[in-house]
N, C-alpha and C positions, 0 to 999 in steps of 0.2 A: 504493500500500500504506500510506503514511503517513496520506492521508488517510482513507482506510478502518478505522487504527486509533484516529483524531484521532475521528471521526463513532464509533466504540464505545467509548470511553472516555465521550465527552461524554452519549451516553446513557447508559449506565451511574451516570453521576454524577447525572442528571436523575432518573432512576428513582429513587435512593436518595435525592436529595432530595426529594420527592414523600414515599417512605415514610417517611422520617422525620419527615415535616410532621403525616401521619396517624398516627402511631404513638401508642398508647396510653401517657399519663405517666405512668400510676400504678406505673410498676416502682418499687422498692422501691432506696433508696438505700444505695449503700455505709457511709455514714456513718450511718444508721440500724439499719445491721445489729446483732442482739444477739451477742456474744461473752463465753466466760468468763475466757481462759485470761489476758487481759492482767492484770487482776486480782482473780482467782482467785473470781469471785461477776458474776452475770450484770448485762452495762454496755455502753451502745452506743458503736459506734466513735467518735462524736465527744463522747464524756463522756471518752474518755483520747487522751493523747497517744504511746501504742506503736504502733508498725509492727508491724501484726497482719494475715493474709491468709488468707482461709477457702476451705477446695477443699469445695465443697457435698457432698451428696449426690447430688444431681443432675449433678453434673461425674465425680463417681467411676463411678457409671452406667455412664456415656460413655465408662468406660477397663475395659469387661469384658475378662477374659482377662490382663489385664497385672499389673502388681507393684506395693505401694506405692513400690517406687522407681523405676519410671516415673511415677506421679505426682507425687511431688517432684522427680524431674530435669526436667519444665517448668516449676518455682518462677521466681520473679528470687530472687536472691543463692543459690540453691543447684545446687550439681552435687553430680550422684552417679559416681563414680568407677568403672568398671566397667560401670554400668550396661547397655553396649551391646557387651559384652564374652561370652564366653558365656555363657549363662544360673545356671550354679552358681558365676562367680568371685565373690568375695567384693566386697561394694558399700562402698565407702568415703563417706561423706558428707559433703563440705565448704559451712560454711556460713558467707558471709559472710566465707570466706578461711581458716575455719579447720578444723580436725580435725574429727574425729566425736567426738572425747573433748570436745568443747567443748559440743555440746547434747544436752541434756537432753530424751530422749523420754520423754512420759508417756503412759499409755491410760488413758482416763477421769480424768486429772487425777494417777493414779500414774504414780512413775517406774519404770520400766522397764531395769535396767542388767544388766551382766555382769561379776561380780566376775571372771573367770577374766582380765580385764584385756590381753587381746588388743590391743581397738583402745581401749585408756582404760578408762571404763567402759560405752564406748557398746554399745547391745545390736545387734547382728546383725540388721540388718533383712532380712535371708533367713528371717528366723523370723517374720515380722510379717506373714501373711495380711491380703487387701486387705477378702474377701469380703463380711466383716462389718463393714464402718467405714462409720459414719454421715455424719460429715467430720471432716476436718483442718484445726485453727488452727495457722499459722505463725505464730509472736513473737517477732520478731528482735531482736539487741541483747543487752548484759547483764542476766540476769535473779536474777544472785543472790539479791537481797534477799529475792525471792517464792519463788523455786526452787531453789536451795541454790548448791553448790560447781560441778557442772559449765555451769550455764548462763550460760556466759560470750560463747558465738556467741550462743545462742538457746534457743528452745523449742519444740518439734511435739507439740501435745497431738494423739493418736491419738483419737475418739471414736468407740464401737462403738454398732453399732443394740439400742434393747432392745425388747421382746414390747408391741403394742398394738393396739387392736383387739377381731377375734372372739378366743374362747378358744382356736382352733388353726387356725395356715392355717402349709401347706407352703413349702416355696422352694428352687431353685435353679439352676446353671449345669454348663453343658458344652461344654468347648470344645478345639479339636483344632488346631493349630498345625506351623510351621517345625520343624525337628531332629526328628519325631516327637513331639511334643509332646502332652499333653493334661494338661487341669486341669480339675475337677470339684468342684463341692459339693455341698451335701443339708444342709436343715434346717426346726427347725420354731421358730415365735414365737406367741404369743397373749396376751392380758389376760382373766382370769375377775375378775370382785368386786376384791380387794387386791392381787392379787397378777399379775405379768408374768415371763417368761422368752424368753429367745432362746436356740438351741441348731444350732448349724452344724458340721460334720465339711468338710474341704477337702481335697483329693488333687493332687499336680502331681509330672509326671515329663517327662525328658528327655533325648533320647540328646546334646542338646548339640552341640559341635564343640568341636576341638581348643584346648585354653585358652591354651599354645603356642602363635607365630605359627613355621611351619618357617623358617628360616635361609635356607638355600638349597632353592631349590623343584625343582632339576634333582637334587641327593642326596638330601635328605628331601623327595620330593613331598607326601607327607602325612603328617601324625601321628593318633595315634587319637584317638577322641569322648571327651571327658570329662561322661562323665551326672549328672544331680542327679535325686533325689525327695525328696518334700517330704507329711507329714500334718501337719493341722493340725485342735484341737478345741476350742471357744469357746464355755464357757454362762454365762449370767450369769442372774440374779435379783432380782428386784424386788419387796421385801413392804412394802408401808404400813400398816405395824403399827398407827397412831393416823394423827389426823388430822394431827398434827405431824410426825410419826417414818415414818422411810422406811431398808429397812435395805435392801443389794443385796448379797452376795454375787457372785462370779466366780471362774472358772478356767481358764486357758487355757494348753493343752500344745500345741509345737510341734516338730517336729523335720526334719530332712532330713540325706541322706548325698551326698558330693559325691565326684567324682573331678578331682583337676589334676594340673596337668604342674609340673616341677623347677623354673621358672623364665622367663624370658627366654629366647624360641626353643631350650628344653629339653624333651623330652618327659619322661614317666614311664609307666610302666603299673598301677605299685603305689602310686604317692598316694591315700589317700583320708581321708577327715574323716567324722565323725559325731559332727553334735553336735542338742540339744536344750533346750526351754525349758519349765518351770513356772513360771508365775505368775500367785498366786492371793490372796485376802484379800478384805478387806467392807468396801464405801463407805458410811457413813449420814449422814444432816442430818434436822436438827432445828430445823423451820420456828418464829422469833418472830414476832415481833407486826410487828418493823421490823427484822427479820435474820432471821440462821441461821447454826447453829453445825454443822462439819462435822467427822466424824471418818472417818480412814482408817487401813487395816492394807495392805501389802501385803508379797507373799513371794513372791523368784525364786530358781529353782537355775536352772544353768547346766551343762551338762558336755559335755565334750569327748575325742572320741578320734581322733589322728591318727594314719596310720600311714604313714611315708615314707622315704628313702633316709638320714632324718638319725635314725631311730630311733621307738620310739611315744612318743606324748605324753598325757597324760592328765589331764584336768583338771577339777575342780568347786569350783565357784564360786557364793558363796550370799549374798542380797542382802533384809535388812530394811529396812522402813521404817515410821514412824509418826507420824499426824499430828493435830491436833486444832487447832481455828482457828474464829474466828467473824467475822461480819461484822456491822454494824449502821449505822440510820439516825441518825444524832444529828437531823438535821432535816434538810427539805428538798433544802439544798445540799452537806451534811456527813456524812461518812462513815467511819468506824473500819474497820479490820480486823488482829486478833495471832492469833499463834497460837504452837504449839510442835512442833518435829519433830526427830523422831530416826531417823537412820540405822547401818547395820552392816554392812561387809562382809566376807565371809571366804573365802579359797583354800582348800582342802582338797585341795592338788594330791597327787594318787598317786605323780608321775614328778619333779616337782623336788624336790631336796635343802634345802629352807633351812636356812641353818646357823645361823640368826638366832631360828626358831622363834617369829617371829611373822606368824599368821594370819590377822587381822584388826584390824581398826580403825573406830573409831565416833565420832560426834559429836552432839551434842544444839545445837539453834539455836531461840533462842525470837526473835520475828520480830514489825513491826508497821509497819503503813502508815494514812497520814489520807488522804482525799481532799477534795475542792471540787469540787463536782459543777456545773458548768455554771453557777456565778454570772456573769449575765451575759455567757453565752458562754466565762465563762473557767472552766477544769478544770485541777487540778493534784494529784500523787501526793508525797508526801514519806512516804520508807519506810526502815525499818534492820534490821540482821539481824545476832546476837552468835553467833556459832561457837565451839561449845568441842569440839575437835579432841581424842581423844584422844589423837596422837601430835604433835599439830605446834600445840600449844596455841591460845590464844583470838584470834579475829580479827574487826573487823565492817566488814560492808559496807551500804553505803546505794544509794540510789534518788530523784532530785530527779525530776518528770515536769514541766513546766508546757503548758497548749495551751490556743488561743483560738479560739474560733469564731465566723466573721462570717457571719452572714446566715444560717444553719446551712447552707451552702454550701464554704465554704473554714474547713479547718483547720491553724491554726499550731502545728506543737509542737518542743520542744526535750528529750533526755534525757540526763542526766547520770548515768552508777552504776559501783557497782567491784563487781569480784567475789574470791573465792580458791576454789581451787582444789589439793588435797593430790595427793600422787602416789599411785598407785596402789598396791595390793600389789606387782603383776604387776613394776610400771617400779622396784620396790623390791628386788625379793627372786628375780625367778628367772635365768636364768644369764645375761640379758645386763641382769642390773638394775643398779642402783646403789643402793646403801642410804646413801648420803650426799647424795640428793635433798633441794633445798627446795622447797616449795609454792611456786605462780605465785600471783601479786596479781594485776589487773588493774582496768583504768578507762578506761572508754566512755564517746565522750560521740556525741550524731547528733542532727539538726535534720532540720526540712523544710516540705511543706507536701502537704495533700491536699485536692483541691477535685473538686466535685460540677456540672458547669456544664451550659448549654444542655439545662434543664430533666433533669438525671441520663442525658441522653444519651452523656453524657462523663466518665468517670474518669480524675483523674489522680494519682498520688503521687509526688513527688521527697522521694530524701532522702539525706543526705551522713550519712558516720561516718566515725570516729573510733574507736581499738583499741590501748591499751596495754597489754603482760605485762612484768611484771618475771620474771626469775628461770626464763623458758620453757622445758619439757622437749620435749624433741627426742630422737628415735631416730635415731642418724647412726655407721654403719658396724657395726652390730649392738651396739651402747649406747646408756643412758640417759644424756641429761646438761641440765645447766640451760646454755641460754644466758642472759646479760645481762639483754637484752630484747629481749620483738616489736614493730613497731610497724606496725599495717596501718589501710590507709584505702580507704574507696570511696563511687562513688556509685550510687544504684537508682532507675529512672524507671519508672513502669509507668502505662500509658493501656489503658483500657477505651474502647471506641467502639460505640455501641448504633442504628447510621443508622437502620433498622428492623423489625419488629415480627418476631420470629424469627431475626434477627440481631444476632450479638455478634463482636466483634472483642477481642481482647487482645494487649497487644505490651510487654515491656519489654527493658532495656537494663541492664545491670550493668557496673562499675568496681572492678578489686580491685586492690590493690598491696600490697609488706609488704616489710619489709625487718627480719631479724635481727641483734643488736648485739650480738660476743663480742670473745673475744680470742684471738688468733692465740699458737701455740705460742712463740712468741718476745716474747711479752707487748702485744703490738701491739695497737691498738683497729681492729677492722675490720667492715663490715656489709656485707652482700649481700642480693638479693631470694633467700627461701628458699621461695616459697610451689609447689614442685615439684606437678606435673598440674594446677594452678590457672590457668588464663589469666587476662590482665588483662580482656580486654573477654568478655563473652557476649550471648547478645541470644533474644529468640524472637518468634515470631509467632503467636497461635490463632486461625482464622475458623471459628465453629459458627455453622449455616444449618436450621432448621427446614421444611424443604426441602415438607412436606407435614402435616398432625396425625399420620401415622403415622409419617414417615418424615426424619428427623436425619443430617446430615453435619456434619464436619470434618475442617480439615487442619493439621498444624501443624508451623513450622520451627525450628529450634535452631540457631543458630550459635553455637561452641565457637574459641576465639581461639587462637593464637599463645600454645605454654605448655613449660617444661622437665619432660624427666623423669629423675626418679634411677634410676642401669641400674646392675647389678651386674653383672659380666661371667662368665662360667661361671669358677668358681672362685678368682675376685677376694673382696678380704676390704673393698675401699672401693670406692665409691660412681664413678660422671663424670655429670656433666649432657648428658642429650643432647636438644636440641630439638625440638618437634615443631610441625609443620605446625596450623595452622587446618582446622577443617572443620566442613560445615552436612550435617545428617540432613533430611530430609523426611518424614513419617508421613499417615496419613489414617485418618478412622473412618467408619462407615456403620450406622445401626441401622434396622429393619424392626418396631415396636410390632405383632403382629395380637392383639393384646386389651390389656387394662387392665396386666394384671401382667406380659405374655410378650413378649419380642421378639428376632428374629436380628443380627446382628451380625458385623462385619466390621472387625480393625485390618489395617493394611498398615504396615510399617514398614521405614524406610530407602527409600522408594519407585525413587528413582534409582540403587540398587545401589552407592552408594559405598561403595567398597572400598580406596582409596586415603586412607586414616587411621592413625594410632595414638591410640585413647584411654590404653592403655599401652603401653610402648617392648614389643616382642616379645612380645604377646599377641596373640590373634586379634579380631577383629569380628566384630560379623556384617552380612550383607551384608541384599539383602533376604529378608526374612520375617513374616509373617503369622499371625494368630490368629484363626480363628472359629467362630461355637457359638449357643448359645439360653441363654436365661435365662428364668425362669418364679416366677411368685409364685400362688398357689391359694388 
């Protein structure tokens, strides 16, 4: 038997050496790749030195039926919290070790937030339909100086599809899944003479399972489904008014109704939430000769209605912004970019009391970065950012970038930047707030290196960071409070392997640690690791095989490490750590192309039925389950 696997391994290895020998070089190199989001105007991966990582359009494809938070729970440095929980619990995002209050989502380059200040100001990515996204830049690391106050983890610029083409062709999806399950869309795109539009309607419901894990399975065998639905509506516009001027409008309403349980192996039958999302505004540039000068509006409401055993809740939450910025060539190697943006957020909560009687809060940041664009390999970002806070006064942060490039093969970069960060309304003002919050500082620094080798057959990125908060706000026994400080580190490895021609391999490894710095009731200086559902190691694996011209496979594994969770105990008022196990999920996909635009489709997930997990202490998983459907473009 041994040698029989000895003699299948060795071919196997033979074969793929072979294909790889023949394989076509002209793929298209990581480091060639165009992106905007690193600084803020379109620049190839190895003209900067950010850790920037693009999920294509063609990878999103590949994930019909599922959620943008399956797509980012197989990031490196990101988990999604919940995500594998049932389908309506709420997804928490940690990235790079920290909260969701820490990155900064944008769509199309706007931010994206929730004054109503639940999870920070991070928006609800249960509202955030996948349907219509072109693809996703991940931009890890502090990005204040380009992004403001909260991009202190990072940034995920969302990018949606716009209308090109004939002047009208149809499109979409249907798909029928685990719990009862179905999601659906319907839309239409096209480009006539000036002018483009995209317009998609999405639909998802589901009977769910019990969000509650039951306690005891011989008293409470079962608890009831907690179902979600979900409409979502997305148009945007594209007029090129001049040959210069380009103005785009958007609008995107989203909402869904959810049911959960009390708690931690608590049922409920009368929990439910209903919340929803407006946000809308107009993107324009204005093409120079050796730049472009870009101006943005964008406008979200947010509201909220809970109704559960601790009473209704009700909330609305409203979120300005504004932005105006240029970029230009000085010459060759040299490159300018300032700009000026202003923010506003406001609570307009129905059900809390403030006794404070302040609503909101605004700040204006005018903002500028130089670049060296590839002199002799070498690229470098020096950038600053002057906050003038309405409430917590003026603060500035910078951005040192330098990177070298050898051979346009391997690149060296190092970053250096701080961020701040104000407290929220929400962690300010309602009843488990504190209004003697101060703002977090922070200051990041990460190196590494990314190299392109054995003809772009091989990707690799290593890179170490570094994460300091002063002043850290913390929710700990239902209040707000500042600790001392954070201090978190880790490291991210991530290899692409391309042996051959239809085959891709991707694999990385991630490193988090943190440790919180207070003082103990008795004035004592004390620290412990506080990074609760965080594990220190995670890892994954992706193999896509172009199996046939019609017909695409993958499969892909996640391991999730050795991590504590905060448990409340049924009518406990503090916290206990209680540990949890290590565990690896398994998934697989299958798609069937029978024409240009249309093809069937198949995910499987959890394949080995692991059921032996907590992603959270006393909530349910799910075990195996599956989504599949057609997709279609006309």
């Amino acid at each position: 038997m041994k040698k029989k696997r000895l003699l299948l391994l060795t071919g196997s290895f033979a074969v793929l050496t072979l294909a790889s020998r023949a394989q076509d070089t002209s793929r298209v190199s990581q480091l060639n790749t165009v992106v905007v989001t690193a600084t803020k105007f379109a620049k190839k991966q190895s003209e900067t030195g950010k850790v920037l990582t693009v999920i294509s359009r063609e990878q999103i494809e590949r994930n019909e039926g599922r959620t943008v938070t399956d797509v980012l729970n197989e990031q490196a440095a990101i988990l999604v919290n919940g995500g594998v929980s049932n389908p309506g619990k709420n997804k928490e995002l940690y990235f790079r070790g920290a909260t969701s209050q820490y990155t900064t989502i944008l769509i199309d380059g706007i931010p994206v937030g929730d004054a109503t200040g639940l999870t920070g100001n991070a928006i609800d990515l249960r509202l955030l339909p996948i349907d219509q996204v072109e693809r996703i830049e991940i931009l890890r690391g502090t990005q204040s100086t380009l992004y403001g106050a909260d991009a202190i983890a990072g940034v995920i610029n969302i990018i949606t599809r716009k209308g090109s083409g004939k002047p009208i062709s149809a499109f979409g999806n249907l798909a029928f899944g685990s719990y009862s399950s179905i999601k659906s869309s319907l839309g239409l795109r096209g480009q006539k003479d000036n002018i483009d539009y995209n317009v998609s309607f999405t639909h998802y419901e589901t009977d769910g399972l019990s969000e509650a894990a039951p306690a005891d399975t011989v008293l409470n065998p079962t608890f009831d489904k907690d179902g979600y639905k979900q409409n979502a509506f997305m148009a945007n516009i594209g007029i090129q008014a001049t040959e210069q001027l380009r103005v785009s409008p958007f609008f995107i309403f989203s909402d869904y109704k959810s049911q959960y349980d009390a708690g931690s192996f608590q049922d409920s039958k009368k929990n439910n939430n209903k919340s929803n999302l407006i946000h809308t505004g107009v993107r324009s540039s204005y093409q120079l000769k050796k730049g472009q000068v870009i101006g943005n509006f964008g406008y979200q409401k947010v509201t909220r209605r809970d109704e559960s055993s601790w009473g209704l809740t009700e909330l609305d939450g409203r979120s300005y912004f504004g932005e105006v910025y240029g970029h230009y060539d000085i010459n060759h190697w040299l490159q300018a970019l300032a700009g000026v943006e202003y923010r506003k957020s406001e609570l307009l909560d129905t059900t809390y009391r403030n006794p404070y009687g302040i609503r909101s809060q605004y700040n204006t940041s005018p903002y500028a970065s130089l670049f060296i664009k590839n002199l002799h390999g070498f690229s470098f970002e020096a950038g600053g950012r002057y906050t003038l806070h309405s409430n917590y006064g003026n603060h500035f942060t910078y951005s040192l970038n330098p990177s070298y490039l050898i051979d346009e093969r391997v690149k060296l970069f190092v970053n250096i930047s701080s961020g701040f960060k104000a407290p929220t309304l929400n962690s300010l003002f309602s009843p488990w707030g504190n209004p003697d919050l101060k703002p977090e500082k922070a200051t990041a620094y990460e190196g590494g290196v990314q190299a392109e080798l054995l003809k772009n057959k091989l990707d690799l990125r290593v890179t170490g960071f570094k994460r300091d908060i002063k002043d850290v706000i913390s929710y700990i026994n239902y209040r707000y409070v500042n600790y001392n400080k954070q201090n978190d580190k880790g490291l991210e490895v991530e290899l692409g392997v391309h042996p051959a021609k239809g085959l891709d391999i991707r694999a990385f490894y991630t490193y988090n640690d943190g440790l919180v710095h207070t003082q103990t009731d008795g004035g004592k200086d004390t620290s412990y690791n506080n990074l609760a559902r965080r594990p220190a190691h995670t890892g994954g694996v992706n193999i896509g095989y172009q199996v046939l011209p019609r017909v695409y496979v993958s499969t892909n594994i996640r391991y999730t490490g050795d991590r504590d969770d905060v448990y409340y105990a049924p009518g406990a008022f503090t916290s206990i750590a209680m540990p949890l196990d290590a565990y690896t999920l398994w998934d697989a996909y299958a798609e069937y192309r029978f024409s240009r635009g249309g093809r069937l489709f198949i995910n499987l997930n959890n394949i080995a039925n692991n059921r032996k997990y907590w992603e959270i202490y006393g909530y349910t998983t799910q075990g195996f389950n599956l989504q599949t459907g057609i997709s279609f473009q006309l």
